[in-house]
C-alpha positions as CSV (number, residue, x, y, z in Angstrom):
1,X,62.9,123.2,88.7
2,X,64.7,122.1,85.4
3,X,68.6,122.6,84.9
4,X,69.6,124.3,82.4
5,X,73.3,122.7,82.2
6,X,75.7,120.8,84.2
7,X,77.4,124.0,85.5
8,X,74.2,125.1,86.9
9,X,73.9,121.8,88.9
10,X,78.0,122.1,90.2
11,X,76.3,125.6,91.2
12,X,73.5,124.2,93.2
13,X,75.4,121.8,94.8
14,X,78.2,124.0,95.8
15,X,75.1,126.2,97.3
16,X,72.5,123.9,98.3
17,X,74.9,121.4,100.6
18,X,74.5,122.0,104.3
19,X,76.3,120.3,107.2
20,X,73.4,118.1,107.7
21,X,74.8,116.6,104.4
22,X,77.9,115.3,106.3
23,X,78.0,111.9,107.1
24,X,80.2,110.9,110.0
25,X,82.2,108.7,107.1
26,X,83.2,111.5,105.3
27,X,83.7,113.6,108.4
28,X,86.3,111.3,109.3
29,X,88.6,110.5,106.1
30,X,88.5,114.9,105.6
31,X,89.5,115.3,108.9
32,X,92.3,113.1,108.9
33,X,93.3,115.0,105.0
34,X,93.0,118.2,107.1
35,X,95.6,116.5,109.7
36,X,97.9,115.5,107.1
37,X,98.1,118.3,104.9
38,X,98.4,120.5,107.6
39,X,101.5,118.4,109.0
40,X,103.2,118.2,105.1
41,X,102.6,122.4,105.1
42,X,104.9,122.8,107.9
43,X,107.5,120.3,106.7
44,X,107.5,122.3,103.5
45,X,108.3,125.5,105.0
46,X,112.2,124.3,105.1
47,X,112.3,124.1,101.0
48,X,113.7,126.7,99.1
49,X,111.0,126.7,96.7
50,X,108.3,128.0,99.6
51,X,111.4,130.9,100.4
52,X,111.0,131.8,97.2
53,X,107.5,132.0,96.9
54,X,107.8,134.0,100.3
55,X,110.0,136.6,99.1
56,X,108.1,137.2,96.3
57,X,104.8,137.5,97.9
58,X,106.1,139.7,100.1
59,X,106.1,142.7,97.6
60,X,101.7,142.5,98.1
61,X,100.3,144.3,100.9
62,X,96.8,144.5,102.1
63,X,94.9,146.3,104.9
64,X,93.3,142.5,105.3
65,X,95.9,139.8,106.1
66,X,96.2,135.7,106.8
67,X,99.1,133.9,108.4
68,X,101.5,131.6,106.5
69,X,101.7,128.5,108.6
70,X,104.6,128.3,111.2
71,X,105.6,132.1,110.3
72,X,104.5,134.1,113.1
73,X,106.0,137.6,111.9
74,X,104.7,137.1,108.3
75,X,101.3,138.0,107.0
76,X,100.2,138.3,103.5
77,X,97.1,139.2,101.7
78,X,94.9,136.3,102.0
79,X,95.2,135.1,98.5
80,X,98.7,135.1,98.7
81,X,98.8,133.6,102.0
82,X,96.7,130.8,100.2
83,X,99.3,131.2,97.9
84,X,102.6,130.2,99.3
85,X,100.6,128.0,102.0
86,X,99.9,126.0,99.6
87,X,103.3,125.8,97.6
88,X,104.5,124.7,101.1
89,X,102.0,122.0,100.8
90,X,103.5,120.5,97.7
91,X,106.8,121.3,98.0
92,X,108.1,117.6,98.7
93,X,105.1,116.0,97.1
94,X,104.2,115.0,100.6
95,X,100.4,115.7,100.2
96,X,97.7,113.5,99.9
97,X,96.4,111.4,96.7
98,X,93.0,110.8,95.4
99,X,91.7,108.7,92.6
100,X,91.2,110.0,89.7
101,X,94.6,111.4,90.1
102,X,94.9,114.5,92.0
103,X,96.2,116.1,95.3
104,X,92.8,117.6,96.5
105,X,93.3,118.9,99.5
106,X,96.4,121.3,98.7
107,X,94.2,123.0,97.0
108,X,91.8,123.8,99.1
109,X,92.4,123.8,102.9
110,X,94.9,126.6,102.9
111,X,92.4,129.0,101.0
112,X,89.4,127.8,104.2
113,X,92.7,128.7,106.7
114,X,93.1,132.3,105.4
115,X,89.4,132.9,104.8
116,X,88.5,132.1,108.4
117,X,91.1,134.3,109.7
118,X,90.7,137.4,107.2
119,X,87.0,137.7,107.3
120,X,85.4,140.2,109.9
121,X,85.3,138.8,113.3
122,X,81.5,139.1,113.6
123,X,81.6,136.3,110.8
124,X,82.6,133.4,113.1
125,X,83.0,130.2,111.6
126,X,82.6,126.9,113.2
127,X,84.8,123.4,112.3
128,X,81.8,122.1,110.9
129,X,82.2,125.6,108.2
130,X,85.2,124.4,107.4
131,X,84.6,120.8,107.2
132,X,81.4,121.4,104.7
133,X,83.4,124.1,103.1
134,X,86.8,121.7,102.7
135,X,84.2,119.0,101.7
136,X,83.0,120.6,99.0
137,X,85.8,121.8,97.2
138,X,86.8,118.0,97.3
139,X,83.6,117.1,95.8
140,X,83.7,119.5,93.0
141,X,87.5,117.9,91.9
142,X,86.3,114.7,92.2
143,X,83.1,115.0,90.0
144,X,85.4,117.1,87.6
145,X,87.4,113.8,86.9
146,X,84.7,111.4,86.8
147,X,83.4,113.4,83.6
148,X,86.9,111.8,81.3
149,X,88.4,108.2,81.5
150,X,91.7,110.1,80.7
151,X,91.5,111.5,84.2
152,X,91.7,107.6,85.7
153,X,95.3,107.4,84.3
154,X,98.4,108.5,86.0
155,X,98.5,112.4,84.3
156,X,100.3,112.8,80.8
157,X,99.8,116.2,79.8
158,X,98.8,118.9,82.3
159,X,99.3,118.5,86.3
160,X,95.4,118.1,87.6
161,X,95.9,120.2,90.8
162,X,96.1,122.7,88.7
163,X,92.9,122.1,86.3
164,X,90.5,120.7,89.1
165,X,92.2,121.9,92.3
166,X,91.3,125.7,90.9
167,X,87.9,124.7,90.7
168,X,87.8,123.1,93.6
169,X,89.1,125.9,95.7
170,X,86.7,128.1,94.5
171,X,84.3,126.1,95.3
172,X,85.4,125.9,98.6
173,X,85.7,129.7,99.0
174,X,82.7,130.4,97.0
175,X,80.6,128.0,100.0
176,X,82.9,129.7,103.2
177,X,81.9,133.4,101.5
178,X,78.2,132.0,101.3
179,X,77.9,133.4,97.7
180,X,75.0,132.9,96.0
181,X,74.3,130.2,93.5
182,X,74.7,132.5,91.0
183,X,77.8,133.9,92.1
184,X,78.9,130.3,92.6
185,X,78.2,129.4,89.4
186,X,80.5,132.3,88.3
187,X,83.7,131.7,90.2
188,X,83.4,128.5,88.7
189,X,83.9,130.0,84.9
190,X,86.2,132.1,86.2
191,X,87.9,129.6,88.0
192,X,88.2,127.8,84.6
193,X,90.2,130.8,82.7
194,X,92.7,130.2,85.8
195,X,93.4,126.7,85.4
196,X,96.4,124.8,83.8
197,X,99.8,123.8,83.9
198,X,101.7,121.6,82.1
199,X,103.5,118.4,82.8
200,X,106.5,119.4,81.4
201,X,107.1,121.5,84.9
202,X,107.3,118.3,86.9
203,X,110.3,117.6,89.3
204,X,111.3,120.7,89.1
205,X,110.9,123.7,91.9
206,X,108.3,125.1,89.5
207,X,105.8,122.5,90.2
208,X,104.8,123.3,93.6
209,X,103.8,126.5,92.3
210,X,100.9,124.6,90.5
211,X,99.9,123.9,94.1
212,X,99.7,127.1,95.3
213,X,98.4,129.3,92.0
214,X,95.2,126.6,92.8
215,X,94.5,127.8,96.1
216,X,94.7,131.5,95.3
217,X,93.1,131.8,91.7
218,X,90.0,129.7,93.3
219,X,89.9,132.4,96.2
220,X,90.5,135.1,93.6
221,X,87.6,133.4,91.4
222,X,85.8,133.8,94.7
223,X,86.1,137.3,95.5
224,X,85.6,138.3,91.7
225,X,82.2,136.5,91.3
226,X,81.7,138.0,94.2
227,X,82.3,141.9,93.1
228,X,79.6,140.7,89.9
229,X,82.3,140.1,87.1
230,X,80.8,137.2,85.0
231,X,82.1,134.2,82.7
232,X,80.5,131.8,80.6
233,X,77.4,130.4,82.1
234,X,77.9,127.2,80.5
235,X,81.6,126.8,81.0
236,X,81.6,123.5,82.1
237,X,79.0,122.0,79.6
238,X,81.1,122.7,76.7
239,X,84.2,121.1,75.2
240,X,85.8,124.5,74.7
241,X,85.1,125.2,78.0
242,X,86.8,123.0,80.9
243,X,85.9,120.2,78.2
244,X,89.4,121.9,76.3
245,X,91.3,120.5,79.5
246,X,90.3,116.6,78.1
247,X,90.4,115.0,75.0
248,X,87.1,112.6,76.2
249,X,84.8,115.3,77.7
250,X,81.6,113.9,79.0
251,X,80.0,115.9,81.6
252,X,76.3,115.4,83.5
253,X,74.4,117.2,85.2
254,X,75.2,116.3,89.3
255,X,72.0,114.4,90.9
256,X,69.6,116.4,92.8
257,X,70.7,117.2,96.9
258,X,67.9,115.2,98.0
259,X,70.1,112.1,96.9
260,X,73.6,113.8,96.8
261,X,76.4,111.2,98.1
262,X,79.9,112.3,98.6
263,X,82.9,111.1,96.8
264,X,84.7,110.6,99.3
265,X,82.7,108.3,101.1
266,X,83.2,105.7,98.0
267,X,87.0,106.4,97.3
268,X,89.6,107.2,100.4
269,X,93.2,109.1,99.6
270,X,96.4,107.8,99.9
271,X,98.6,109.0,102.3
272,X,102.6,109.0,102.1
273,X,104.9,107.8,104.3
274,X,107.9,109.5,102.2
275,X,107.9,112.4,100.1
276,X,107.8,111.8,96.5
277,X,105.3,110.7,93.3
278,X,102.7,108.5,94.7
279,X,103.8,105.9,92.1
280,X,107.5,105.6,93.6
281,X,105.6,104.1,96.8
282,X,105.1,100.3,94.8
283,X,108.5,100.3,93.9
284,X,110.1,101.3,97.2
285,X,107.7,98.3,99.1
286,X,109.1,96.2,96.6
287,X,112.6,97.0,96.9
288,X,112.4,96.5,100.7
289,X,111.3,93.1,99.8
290,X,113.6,91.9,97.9
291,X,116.4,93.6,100.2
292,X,115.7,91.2,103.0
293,X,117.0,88.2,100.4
294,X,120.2,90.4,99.9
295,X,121.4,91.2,103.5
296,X,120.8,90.3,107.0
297,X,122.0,91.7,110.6
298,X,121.6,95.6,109.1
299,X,124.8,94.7,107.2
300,X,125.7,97.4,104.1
301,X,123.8,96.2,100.5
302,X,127.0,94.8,98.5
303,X,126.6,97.2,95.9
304,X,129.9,95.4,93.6
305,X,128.0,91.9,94.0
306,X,125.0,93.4,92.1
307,X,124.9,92.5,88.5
308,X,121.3,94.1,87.4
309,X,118.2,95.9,88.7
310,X,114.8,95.5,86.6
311,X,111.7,97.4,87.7
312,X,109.2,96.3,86.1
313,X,106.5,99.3,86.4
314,X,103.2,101.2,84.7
315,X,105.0,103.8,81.4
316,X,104.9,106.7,83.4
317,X,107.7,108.8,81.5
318,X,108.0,111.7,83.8
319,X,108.5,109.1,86.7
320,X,111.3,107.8,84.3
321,X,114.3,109.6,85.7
322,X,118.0,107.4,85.3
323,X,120.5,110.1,86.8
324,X,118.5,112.4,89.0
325,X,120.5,115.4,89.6
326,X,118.2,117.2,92.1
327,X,115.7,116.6,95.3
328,X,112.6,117.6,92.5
329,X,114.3,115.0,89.9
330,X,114.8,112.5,92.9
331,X,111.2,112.6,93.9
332,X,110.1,111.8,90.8
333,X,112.2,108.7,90.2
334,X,111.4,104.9,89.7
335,X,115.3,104.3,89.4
336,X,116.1,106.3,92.2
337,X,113.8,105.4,94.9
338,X,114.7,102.0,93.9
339,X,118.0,101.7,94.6
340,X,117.9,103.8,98.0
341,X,115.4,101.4,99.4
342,X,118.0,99.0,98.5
343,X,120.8,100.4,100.3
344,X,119.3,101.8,103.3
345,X,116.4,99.8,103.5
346,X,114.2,102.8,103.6
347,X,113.4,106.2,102.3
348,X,113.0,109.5,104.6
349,X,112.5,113.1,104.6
350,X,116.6,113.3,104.3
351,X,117.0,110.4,101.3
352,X,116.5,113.3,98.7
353,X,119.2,115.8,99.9
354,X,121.9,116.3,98.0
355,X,124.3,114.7,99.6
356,X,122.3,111.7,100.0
357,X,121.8,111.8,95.8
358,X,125.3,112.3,94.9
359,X,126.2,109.1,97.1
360,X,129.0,106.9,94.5
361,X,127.6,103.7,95.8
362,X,123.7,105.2,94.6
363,X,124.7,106.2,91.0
364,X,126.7,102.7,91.0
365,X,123.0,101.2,91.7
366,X,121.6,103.5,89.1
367,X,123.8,102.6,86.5
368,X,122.9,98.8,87.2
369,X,118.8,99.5,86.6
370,X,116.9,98.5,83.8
371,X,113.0,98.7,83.3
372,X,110.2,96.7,81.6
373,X,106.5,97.7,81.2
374,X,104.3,94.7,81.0
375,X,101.3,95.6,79.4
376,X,98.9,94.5,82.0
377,X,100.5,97.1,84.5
378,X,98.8,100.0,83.3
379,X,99.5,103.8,84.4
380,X,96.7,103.8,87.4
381,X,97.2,104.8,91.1
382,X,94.2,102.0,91.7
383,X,95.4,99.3,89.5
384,X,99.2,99.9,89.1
385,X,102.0,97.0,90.6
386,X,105.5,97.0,91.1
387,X,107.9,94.0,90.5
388,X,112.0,94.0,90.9
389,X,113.9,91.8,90.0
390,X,118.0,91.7,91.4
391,X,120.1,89.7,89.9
392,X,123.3,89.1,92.1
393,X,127.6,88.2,90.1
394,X,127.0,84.6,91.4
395,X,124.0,84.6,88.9
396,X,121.5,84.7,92.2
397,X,118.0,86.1,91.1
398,X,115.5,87.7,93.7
399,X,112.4,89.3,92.7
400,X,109.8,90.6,95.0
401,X,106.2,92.0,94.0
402,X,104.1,94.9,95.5
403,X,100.3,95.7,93.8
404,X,99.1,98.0,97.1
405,X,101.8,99.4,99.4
406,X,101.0,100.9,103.2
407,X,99.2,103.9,103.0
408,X,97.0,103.0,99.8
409,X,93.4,103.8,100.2
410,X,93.5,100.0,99.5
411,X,95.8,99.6,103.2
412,X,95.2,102.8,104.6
413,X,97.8,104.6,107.5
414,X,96.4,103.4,111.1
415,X,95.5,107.1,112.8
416,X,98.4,106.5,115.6
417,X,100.9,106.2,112.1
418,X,98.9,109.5,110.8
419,X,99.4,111.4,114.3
420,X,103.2,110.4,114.2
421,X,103.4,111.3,110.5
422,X,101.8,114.8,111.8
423,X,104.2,115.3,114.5
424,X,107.3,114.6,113.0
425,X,106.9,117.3,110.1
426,X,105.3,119.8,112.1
427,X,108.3,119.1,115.1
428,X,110.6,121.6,112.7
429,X,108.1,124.7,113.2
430,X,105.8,123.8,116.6
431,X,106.3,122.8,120.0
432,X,105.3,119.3,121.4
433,X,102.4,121.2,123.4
434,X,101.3,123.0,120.2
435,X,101.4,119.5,118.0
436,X,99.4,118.1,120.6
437,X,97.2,120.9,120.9
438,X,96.5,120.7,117.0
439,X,96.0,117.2,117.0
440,X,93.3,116.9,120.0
441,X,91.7,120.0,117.8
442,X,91.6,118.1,114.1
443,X,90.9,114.8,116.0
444,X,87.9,116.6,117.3
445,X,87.1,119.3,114.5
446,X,83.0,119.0,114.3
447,X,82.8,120.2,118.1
448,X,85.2,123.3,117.4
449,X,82.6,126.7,118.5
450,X,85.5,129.1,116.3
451,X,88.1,128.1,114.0
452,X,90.1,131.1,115.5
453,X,91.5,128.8,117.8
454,X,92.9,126.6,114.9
455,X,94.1,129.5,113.2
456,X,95.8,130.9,116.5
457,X,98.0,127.8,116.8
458,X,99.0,127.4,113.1
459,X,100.9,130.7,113.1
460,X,103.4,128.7,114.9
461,X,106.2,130.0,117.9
462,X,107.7,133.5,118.1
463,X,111.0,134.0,116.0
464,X,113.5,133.0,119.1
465,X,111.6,129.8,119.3
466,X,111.5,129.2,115.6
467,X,115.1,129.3,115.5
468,X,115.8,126.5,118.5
469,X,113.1,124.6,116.5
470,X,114.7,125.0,113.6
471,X,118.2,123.6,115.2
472,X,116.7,121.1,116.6
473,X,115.2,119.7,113.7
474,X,118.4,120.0,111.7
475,X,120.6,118.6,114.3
476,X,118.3,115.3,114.5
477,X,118.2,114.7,110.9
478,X,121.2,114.9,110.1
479,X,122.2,110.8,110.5
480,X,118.5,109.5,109.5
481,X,119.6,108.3,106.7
């Protein structure tokens, strides 16, 4: 049968794809995505941002209801669950990174969560539904971006979570709901009128809102399509369509399923081992470098002996903050991830509290920082380096180089770095037994008979123990850094 356009083949696809399609390759890397962003979700619970997004979504109610992660007494609509699941998600810009730049599975995996737990109970789904469902709400993002070189770049102009993580969600809700093809094909256009936020919104609490408004305008796509409202049947063949999202537009039609071959088998994520813009990682493997030429025996970084900092680093203006004034700016900052690597030798969950910003002997470093772009560093996730050089009083010079940093798709996290990643940001909301509970069910997600189970566990402790959890956490952070 002929195509008629490209968005008929997404259709197809987003249809036609069964779990025999899985390979045990791509399995793997999505289950390890699904362990991750699950662990950054609970970690983001603490921010303000997801309070805020709580509070508000609190004013919806709904006969039908999903859990927000690690909130036992809380239940929400399951778009809005979706919702601030998935602010929670990118709240620290903790999530996983894919190339063409994106955070794909924010996007995504909290819209599967509340699906699986909102639909009747007759409609069991199985881990493999969710992995095939997860899977191809991936896909969908990534073909999105292969259709524009502008999409290889480190993003100028609008935040792509927003653009392709809206399509891919309702994708991923459109192939959990088992709409039709048609119906697929129309939470895609629908999906498309959702889409978009600008740049301008980074560091700021706004931008994990991107996050969020992703996973629940896919499911709303979704359950639209699904009630027979229709968009443009073309919308992603044209340039005024999702083509208006990218000044290079060149979209094709997706090969047949016969000999479909996932994205993510060719390209892995990144994972992070702090939270902040995926960029900031070269420069912080660099700075620890060069800090083991400055000190030795864990003595204190001189700050008076240093005379200059140069970074030189990709033109990524956004990333191009001096004087951060707030965790979102801090995040977000060449400079200041920079010079806290050099004084503490490391960056942690804690390194962007306010305390920890507002340090003198930080904005001493600050002031001290210059930056150079060399033109072969260009703005890519894949092909992007760091290099600092410090330059001690004594006229001392010490420059250290990073082109792929520890947790790159290029070096990815070992799985036993992964699990600890998991357990220490979940530790503020679950209990040891709970984490490890979670963990032998991810590790083991294609064997899972119901994903009631994994829904069960993620609504987290009752309120007394959320609140010694909650201590807990607090009291042991408070010297990490």
């Amino acid at each position: 049968m002929m195509l008629k356009s490209v968005t008929e083949s997404f259709a197809r696809v987003i249809h036609g794809l069964a779990v025999g399609h899985l390979t045990d390759h791509v399995i793997q890397r999505s289950k390890r995505m699904i362990l991750d962003t699950l662990g950054v979700g609970f970690l983001g619970t603490s921010t303000e941002v997801f309070h805020k997004a709580c509070e508000y979504s609190k004013i919806y109610s709904s006969n039908v209801s999903s859990s927000v992660w690690g909130r036992p007494e809380l239940r929400l609509p399951p778009p809005y669950a979706a919702f601030v699941n998935g602010v929670a998600i990118h709240s620290m810009d903790f999530d996983d990174t894919w190339h063409p730049a994106t955070h794909p599975s924010g996007a995504v995996l909290p819209v599967l969560m509340a699906l699986t737990e909102a639909l009747p109970s007759s409609q069991k789904f199985s881990g493999l539904d969710l992995l095939l469902a997860f899977n191809v709400g991936i896909e969908v993002q990534g073909q999105l971006m292969h259709f524009s070189k502008e999409a290889s770049d480190i993003p100028k102009r609008f935040h792509p979570p927003s653009v392709v993580g809206t399509l891919g969600s309702a994708a991923a809700a459109s192939k959990l709901l088992r709409l039709s093809m048609a119906k697929s094909q129309e939470a895609l256009a629908i999906a498309v009128s959702y889409a978009g936020a600008p740049m301008a919104n980074a560091a700021t609490q706004t931008k994990p809102l991107h996050m969020g408004n992703a996973a629940r305008h896919g499911m709303e796509s979704a359950f639209l399509a699904m009630l027979g409202l229709q968009g443009n049947k073309q919308i992603l063949d044209m340039q005024t369509g999702f083509g208006a999202f990218y000044a290079n537009y060149s979209p094709q039609a997706l090969p047949d399923l016969d000999s479909h071959t996932w994205l993510l088998g060719q390209q892995d994520v990144a994972f992070k081992r702090f939270p902040a813009h995926l960029a900031t990682h070269w420069v912080a493997d660099a700075a620890a470098s060069v800090r083991k030429h400055l000190i030795t025996d864990g003595a204190l970084l001189p700050t008076d002996h240093v005379e200059r900092i140069v970074l030189r680093i990709p033109d990524v203006q956004y990333v191009n903050r001096p004087f951060p004034d707030s965790e979102h700016a801090a995040r977000h900052s060449f400079q200041y991830v920079a010079c806290t690597t050099l004084l503490d030798g490391g960056i942690t969950v804690p390194s962007f509290h306010k305390c920890q910003i507002d340090r003198p002997q930080v904005r001493e470093l600050l002031r001290k920082v210059e930056l150079e772009h060399p033109r072969d560093n260009r703005p890519s996730f894949d092909t992007l380096y760091c290099e600092i050089s410090v330059t001690l009083r004594d006229g001392a010079t010490f420059t250290e180089c990073s082109d792929t940093f520890y947790g790159h798709w290029r070096k990815p996290l070992s799985q036993e770095d992964l699990r600890e990643k998991f357990r220490a940001n979940a530790s503020s909301m679950l209990s040891c037994d709970t984490i490890e509970r979670l963990l032998e069910i991810i590790e083991n997600l294609e064997d899972l008979e119901d994903c009631s189970v994994l829904t069960t566990l993620l609504k987290g402790p009752s309120p007394p123990e959320m609140v010694s959890n909650y201590l807990a956490f607090n009291n042991s952070n408070i010297n990490l850094s």
